[in-house]
C-alpha positions in Angstrom: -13.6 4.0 6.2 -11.1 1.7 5.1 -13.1 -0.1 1.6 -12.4 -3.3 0.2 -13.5 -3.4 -3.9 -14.3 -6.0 -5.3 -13.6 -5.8 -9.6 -14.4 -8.8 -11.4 -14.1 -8.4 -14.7 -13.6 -11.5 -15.5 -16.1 -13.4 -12.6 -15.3 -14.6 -9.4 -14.6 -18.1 -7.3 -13.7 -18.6 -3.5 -10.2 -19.4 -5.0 -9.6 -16.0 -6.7 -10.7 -13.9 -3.6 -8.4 -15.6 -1.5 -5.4 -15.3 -4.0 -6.5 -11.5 -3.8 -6.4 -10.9 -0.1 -2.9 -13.1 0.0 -1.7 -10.5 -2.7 -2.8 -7.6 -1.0 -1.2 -8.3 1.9 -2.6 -11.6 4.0 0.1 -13.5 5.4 0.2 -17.4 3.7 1.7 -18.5 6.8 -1.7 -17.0 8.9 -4.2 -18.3 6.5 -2.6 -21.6 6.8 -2.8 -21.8 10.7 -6.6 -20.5 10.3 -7.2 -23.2 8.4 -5.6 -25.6 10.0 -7.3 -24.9 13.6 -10.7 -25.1 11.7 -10.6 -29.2 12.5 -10.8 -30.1 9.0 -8.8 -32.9 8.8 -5.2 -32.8 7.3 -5.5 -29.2 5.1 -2.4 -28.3 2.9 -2.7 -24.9 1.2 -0.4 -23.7 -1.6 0.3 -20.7 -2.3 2.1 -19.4 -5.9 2.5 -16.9 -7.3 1.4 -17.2 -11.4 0.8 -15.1 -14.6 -2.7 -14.7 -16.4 -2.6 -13.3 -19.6 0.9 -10.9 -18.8 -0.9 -9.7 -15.1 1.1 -11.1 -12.0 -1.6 -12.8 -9.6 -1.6 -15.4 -5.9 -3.5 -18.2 -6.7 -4.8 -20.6 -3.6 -4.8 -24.2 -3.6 -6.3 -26.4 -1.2 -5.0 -29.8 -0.5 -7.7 -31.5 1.0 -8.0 -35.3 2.6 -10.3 -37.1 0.4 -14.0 -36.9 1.0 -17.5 -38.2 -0.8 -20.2 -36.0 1.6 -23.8 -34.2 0.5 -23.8 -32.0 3.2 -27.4 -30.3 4.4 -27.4 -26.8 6.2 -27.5 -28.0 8.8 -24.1 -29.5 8.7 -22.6 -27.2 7.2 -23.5 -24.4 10.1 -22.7 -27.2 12.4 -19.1 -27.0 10.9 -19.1 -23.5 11.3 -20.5 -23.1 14.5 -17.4 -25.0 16.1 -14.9 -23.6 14.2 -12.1 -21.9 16.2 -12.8 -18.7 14.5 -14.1 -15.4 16.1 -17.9 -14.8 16.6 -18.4 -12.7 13.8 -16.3 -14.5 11.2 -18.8 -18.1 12.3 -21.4 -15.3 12.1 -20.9 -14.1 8.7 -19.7 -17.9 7.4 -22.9 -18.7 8.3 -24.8 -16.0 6.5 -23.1 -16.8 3.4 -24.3 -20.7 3.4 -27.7 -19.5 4.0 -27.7 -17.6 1.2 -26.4 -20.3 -0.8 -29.2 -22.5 1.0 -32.0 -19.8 0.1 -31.1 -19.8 -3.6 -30.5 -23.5 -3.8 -34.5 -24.1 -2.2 -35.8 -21.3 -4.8 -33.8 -23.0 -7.9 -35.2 -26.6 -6.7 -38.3 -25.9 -5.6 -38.2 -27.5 -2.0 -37.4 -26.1 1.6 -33.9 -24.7 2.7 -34.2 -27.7 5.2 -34.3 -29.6 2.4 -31.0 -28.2 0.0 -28.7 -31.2 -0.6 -25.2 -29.3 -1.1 -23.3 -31.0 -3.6 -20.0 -29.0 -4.5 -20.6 -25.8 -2.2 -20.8 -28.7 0.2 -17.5 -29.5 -0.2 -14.8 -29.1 1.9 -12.8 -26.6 -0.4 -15.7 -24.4 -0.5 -16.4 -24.8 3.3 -12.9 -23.5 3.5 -13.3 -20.7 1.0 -16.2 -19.2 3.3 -14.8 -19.1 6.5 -11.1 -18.4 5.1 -12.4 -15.0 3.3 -14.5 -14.0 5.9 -11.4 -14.2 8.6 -8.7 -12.8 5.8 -11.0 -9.9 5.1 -11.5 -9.2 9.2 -7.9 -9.5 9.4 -6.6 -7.0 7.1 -9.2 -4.7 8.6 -11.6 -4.0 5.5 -14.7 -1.8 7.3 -17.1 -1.9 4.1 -17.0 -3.7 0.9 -18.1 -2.8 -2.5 -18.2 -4.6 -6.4 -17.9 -3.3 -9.5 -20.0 -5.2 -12.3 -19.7 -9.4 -12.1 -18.8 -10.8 -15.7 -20.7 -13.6 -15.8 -19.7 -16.1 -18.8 -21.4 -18.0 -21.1 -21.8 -21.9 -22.2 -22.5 -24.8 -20.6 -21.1 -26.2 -17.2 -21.4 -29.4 -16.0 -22.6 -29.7 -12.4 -24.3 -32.7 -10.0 -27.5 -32.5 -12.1 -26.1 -32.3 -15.3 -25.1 -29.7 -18.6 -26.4 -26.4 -17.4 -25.9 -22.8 -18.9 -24.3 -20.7 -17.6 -23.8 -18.9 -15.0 -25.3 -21.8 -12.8 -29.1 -20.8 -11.6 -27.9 -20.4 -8.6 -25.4 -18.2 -8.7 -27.5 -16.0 -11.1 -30.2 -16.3 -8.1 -27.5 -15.2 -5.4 -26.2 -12.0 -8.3 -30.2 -10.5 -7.9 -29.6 -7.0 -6.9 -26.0 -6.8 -7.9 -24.4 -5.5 -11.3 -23.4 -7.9 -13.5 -21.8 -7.8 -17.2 -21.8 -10.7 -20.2 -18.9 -10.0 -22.2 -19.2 -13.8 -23.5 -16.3 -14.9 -22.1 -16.9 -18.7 -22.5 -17.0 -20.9 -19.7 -18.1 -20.6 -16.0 -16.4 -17.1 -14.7 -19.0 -16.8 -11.4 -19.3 -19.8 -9.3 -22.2 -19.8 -6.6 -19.6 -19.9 -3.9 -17.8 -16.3 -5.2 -21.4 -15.2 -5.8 -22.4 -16.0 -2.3 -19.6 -14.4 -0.7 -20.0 -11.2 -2.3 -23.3 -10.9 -2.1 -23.1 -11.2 1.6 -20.2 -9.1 1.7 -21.5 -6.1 -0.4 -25.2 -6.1 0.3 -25.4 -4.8 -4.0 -23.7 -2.2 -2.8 -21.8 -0.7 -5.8 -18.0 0.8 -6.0 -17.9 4.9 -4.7 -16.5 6.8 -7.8 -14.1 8.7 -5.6 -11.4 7.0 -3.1 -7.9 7.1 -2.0 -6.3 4.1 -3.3 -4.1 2.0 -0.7 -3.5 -0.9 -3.0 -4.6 -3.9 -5.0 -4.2 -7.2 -5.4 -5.3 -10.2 -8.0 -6.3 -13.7 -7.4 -5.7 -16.2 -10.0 -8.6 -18.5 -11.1 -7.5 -22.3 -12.1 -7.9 -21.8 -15.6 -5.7 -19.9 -18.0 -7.5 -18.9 -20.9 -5.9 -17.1 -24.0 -8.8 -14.5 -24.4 -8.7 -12.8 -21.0 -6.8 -12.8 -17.6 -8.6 -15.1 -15.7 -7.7 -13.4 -12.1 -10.0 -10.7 -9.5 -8.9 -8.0 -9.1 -9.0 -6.3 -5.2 -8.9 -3.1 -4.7 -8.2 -1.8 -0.9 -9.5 2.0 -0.6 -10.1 5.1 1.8 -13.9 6.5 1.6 -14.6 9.5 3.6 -17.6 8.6 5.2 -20.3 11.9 4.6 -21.5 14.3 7.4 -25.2 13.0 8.5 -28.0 15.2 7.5 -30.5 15.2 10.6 -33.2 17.5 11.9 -32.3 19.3 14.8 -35.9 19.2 16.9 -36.4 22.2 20.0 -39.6 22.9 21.9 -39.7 25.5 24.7 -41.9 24.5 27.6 -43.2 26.6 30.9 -45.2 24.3 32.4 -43.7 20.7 32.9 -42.9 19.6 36.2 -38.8 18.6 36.4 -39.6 15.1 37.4 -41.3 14.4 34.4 -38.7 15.6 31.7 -36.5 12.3 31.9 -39.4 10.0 31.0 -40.0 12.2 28.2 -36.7 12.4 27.3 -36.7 8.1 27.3 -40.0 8.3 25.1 -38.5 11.1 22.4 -35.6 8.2 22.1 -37.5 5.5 21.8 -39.1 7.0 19.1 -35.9 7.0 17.0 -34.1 10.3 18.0 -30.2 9.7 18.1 -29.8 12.6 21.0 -32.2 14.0 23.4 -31.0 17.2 25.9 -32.9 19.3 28.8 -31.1 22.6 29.7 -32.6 25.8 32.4 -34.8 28.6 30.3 -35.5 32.2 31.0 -38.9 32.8 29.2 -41.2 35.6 28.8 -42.5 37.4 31.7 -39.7 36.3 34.0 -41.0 32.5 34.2 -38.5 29.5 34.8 -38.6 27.1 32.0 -37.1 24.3 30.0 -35.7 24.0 26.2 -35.8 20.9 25.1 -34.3 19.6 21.4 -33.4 16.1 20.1 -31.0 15.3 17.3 -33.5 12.9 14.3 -33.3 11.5 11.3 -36.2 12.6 9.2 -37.4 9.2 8.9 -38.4 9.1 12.4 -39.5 13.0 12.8 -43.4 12.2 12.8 -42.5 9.5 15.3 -40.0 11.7 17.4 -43.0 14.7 17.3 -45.3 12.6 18.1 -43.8 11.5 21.6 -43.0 15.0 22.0 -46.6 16.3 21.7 -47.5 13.1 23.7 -44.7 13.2 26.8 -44.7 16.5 27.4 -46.8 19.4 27.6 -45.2 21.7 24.6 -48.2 23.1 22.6 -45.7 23.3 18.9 -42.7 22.7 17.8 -39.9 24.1 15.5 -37.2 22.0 13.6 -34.3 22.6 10.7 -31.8 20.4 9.0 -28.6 20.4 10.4 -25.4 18.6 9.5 -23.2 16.4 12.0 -19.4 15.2 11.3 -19.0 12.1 13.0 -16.0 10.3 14.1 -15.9 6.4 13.0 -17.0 4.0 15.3 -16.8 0.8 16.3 -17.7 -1.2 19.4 -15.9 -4.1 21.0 -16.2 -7.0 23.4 -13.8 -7.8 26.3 -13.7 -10.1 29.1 -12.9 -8.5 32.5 -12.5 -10.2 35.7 -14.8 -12.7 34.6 -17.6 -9.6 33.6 -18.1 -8.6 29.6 -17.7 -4.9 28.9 -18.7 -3.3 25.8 -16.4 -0.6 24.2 -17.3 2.3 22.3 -14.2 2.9 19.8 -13.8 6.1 18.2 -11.1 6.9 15.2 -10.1 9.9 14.9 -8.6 12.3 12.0 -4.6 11.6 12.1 -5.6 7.7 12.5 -5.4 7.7 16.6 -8.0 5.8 18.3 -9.9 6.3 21.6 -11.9 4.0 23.5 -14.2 4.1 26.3 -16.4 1.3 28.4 -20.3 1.5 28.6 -20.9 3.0 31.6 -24.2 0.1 32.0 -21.7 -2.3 31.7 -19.1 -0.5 34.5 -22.2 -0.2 36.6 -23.0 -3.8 36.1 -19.6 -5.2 36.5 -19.1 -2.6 39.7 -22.6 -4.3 41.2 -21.1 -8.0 40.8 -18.0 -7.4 41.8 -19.0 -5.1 45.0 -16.9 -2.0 43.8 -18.1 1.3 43.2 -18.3 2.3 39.4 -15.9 4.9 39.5 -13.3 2.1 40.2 -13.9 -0.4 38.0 -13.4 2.6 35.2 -10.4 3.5 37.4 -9.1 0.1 37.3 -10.4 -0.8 33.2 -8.0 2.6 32.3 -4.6 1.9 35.1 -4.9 -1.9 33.6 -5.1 -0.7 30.0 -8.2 -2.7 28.9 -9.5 0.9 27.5 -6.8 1.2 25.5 -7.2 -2.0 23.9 -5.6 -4.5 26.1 -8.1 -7.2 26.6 -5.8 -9.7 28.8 -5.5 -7.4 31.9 
């Protein structure tokens, strides 16, 4: 699983992420069209490359048309929604601004319909959001982790006034992620890199072992003389562990066949990943039926229980069993005017393999009055399984 870790030792802005993911590999020249088919207004970006503290760094500048908006939630998402950005970067924008929304109500006391945004509001930190969320999809990151936040000390003035820092909100938005106070003075985590790595990383915190692919740092504005004022990214390889499951197999004499697929759809429904019939010999010469589904143990008293219930097994046997998996994705494409859904596997030596929901063929088959076995015909001699979503 290709890892993207975040290490900010010395806090973290929209600013600094973005200088990180142009030095670790995101083309300027992209993040400038991105932006710029946002419908934004007239957005410059500069890009340089600068020194904090004897460490070589990107740091991101936005050169925005002058603006004096409070911006609710509701504008904001109304931004995002019509951004010209894929569904799950608008998705994941929005997520973030809740967030920011959620901690803002808490910290003031009123509803999120409520929040007046003052500088997350702003356009800069508009663009932060959606910017990171598309570099991050574009250089392919899978997973994200953080090491501990620093969050800095003093005073820093914001709409309502002198407040400590970090700014309640962004100490809201750190809640369930490691942070550090080094007493670095001055405002090192503003809500807007809070938010975004919050929502990125979910808390969760940076694997001790990886395969290191590369890093990158992204300057902050300031350059103080105690520290390097820059994030550092790190882009990383985690071996994703085999599944531990319970592997759950009851031998039966006295179903009827019509009834094992119903009782196959109830074990599922129950939480199994993988249900399977097959033929029996049993004792005294009578015909009969094994069946076994693949579980987590979370859901074994739930996957028993629709066992005992859908079928007419008397016991049960089950042991833990271990399951490589391939990674996976799925994808969305638009064929002759039907949506298909892709199951995408990688495998080992970095290949990838792809595949179309067979409900989907057999739906797009039924509109288009083909037969199944031709639309998958026509999905693979067109290359749309391979990953061609224009044929």
């Amino acid at each position: 699983m290709r890892v993207l870790i975040f290490d900010p030792f010395a806090g973290i802005s929209g600013d600094m992420i973005l200088g990180g993911l142009v030095d670790l590999g995101l083309d300027p020249d992209w993040l400038r069209e991105f932006a710029g088919s946002l419908g934004l207004g007239s957005v410059g970006i500069d890009v340089a490359r600068v020194q904090r503290r004897g460490i070589a760094c990107v740091h991101v500048r936005f050169d925005l048309p002058h603006e004096h908006a409070h911006r609710h939630l509701s504008d904001i998402l109304e931004i995002v929604d019509r951004a010209a950005a894929p569904e799950s970067v608008r998705r994941r924008a929005a997520a973030v601004f809740r967030r920011l929304a959620e901690a803002e109500a808490a910290i003031h006391g009123v509803s999120v319909e409520r929040v007046h945004f003052h500088e997350v509001g702003a356009l800069d930190a508009i663009l932060d959001v959606l910017c990171t969320v598309a570099g991050v999809e574009q250089l392919g990151f899978e997973s994200f982790a953080t090491r501990a936040v620093e969050l800095g000390s003093g005073w820093v003035e914001i709409e309502h006034g002198q407040f400590p820092v970090p700014a309640p909100a962004a100490l809201r938005l750190l809640e369930g992620l490691p942070v550090r106070d080094s007493g670095f003075p001055g405002e090192c985590t503003t809500p807007t890199g809070a938010a975004i790595l919050a929502e990125l990383t979910g808390g969760r915190t940076a694997p001790d072992a990886f395969v290191l692919h590369g890093s990158g740092f992204g300057a902050g504005t300031r350059d103080p003389e105690d520290r390097p004022n820059c994030l550092r990214l790190i882009a990383a390889e985690v071996a994703q562990p085999a599944a531990r499951l319970l592997l759950v197999q009851a031998d039966i004499d006295d179903l009827p066949p019509e009834y094992t697929p119903p009782a196959l759809d109830a074990i599922l429904a129950a939480g199994a990943l993988d249900a399977v019939v097959f033929p029996l010999a049993m004792k005294k010469g009578r015909p009969g039926l094994r069946l076994e589904a693949l579980t987590p143990e979370s859901a074994l008293d739930a996957v028993l229980a629709a066992l005992f219930r859908a079928t007419s097994t008397i016991g049960a046997r089950y042991w833990p069993v271990v399951r490589p998996a391939l990674p996976r994705a799925e994808s969305v494409r638009e064929w002759r005017g039907q949506t298909i859904r892709f199951k995408q596997v990688r495998l080992p030596d970095g290949t990838q393999r792809s595949k179309p929901e067979y409900e989907d063929v057999v739906r797009a088959a039924d509109a288009l009055g083909l037969a199944p076995f031709q639309v998958r015909a026509a999905l693979e001699e067109n290359g749309v399984a391979d990953g061609d979503p224009t044929s």
